[in-house]
N, C-alpha and C positions, 0 to 999 in steps of 0.2 A: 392756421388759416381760418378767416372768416367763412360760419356756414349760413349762408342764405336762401329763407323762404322765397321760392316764387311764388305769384298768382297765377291760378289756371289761364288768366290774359294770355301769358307768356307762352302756352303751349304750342301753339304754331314755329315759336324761334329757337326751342329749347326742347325739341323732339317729345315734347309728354314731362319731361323733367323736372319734379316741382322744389328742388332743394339742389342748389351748388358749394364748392368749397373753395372760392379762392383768395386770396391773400390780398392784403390793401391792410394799410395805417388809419384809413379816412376812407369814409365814404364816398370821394371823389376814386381814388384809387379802385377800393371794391369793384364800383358799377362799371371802372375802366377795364378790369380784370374778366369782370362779368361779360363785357362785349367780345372779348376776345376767344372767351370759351363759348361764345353766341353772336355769330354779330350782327348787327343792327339793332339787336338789345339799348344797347346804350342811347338809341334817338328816340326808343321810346321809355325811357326811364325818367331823361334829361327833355328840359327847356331851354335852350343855351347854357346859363350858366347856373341856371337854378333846376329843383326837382320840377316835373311835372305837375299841372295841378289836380291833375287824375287821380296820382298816387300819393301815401305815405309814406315815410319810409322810419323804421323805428330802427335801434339797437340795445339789444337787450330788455327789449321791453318798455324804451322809453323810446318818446318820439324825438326825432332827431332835429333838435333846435337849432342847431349849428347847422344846417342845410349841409349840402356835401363837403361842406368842412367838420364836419361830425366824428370825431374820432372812436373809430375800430382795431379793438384790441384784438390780439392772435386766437382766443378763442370765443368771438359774439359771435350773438346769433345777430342777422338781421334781416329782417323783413321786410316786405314790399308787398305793402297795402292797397289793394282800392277804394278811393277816399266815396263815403257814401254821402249820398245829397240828397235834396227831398224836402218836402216841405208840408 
């Protein structure tokens, strides 16, 4: 299984919980796995069909160019960033 960093964001959904384990091929699957151990996780991760533009989302340390077609092997990590702005 996939293990994933949350953001402190997420603490109100995810009772304090800052790291999950659940299973997905792809990062579409993940975040779906993700809701279900959480729910309504997943309408703040998602924008229809794309990520959020709040967040990043990496795997293994690289950013995940493939958007949630991003493939997730049985043991990444992946993360979920909040995208910093500024100027």
């Amino acid at each position: 299984m996939a293990r994933v960093r949350l953001p402190l964001w997420f603490k109100d959904m995810t009772g304090g919980a800052r790291h999950a384990e659940v299973p997905g091929a792809t990062l579409e699957e993940v975040i779906s796995n993700l809701d279900a151990a959480f729910p309504g996780l997943e309408a703040r991760i998602r924008d229809g069909a794309l990520v959020s533009r709040v967040l990043a989302l990496t795997v293994d340390g690289k950013i995940a160019s493939q958007g949630l077609a991003t493939p997730v092997e049985k043991n990444s990590e992946v993360c979920i960033l909040p995208v910093m702005g500024g100027g």
